[in-house]
N, C-alpha and C positions, 0 to 999 in steps of 0.2 A: 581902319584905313579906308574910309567909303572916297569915294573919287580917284582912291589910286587905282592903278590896272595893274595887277600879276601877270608877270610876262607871263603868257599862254607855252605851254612845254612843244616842243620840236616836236616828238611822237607822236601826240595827241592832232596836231597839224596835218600829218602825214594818213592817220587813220578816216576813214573815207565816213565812218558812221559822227567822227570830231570832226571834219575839217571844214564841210561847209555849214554845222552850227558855229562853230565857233567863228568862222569869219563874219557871220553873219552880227553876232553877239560883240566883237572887237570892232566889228565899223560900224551900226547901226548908233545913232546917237543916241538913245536912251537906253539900248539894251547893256552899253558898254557898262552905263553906271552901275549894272546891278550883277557882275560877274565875279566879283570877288564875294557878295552875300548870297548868290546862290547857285554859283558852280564850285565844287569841293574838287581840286585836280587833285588831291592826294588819294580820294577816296572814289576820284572817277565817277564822279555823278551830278546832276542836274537837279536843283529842287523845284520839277515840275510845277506843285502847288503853289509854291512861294511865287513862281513866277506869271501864275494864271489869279492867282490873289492881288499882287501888284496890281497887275493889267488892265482890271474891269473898269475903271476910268478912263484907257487910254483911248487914242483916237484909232476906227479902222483900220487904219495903216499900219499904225505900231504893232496891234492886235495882230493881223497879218504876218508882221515880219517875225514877232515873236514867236505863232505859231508853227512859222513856217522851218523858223530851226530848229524846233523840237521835234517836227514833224522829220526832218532832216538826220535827227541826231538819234529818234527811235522809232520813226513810225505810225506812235501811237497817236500823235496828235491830227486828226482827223484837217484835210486844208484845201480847200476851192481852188485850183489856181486862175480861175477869172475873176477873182477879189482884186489879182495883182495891175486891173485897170487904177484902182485908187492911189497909186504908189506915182510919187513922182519919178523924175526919169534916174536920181541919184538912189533912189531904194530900189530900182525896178534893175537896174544894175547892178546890185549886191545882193537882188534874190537871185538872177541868172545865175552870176559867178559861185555863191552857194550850190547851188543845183547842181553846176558843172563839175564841181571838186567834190562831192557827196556821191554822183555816177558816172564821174568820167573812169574812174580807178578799170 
């Protein structure tokens, strides 16, 4: 089913370690394409590698915002936040709103 979106689960929205990867991932226009091949919501987990494999073509930006929800969702993804000058002004407002929903809890 590539191109379709699985509705993202209420609870998972609500979880502060999910809520601003996954906004990030549901509004980002190229990350959206790749959430049903490598977010498992049954099994609750992210395929980091798959998603830093894709990536290595991508432009700064995207690289950025993908990191920046994994970085969001565990931590582990190491992330500059003055990369986020390269972001136009529609990504540079859905790294905010990530941010906010990840630490406002």
């Amino acid at each position: 089913m590539k191109g379709e979106i699985m509705l993202l689960p209420d609870e998972l929205k609500k979880d502060r370690y999910w809520s601003g990867a996954l906004h990030i991932f549901a509004n980002h226009s190229k990350l959206k394409l790749y959430i049903n091949q490598f977010i498992d919501f049954e099994e609750l987990s992210l395929d980091v590698d798959g998603f830093e494999r894709i990536s290595r073509s991508w432009s700064p930006a995207d690289k950025f915002m993908l990191r920046l929800a994994l970085h969001l969702f565990n931590g582990q993804s190491a992330i500059d936040l003055s990369l986020m000058d390269r972001l136009d002004s529609n990504n540079k407002k859905l790294a905010f709103k990530a941010i906010q929903l990840r630490f406002a809890g």
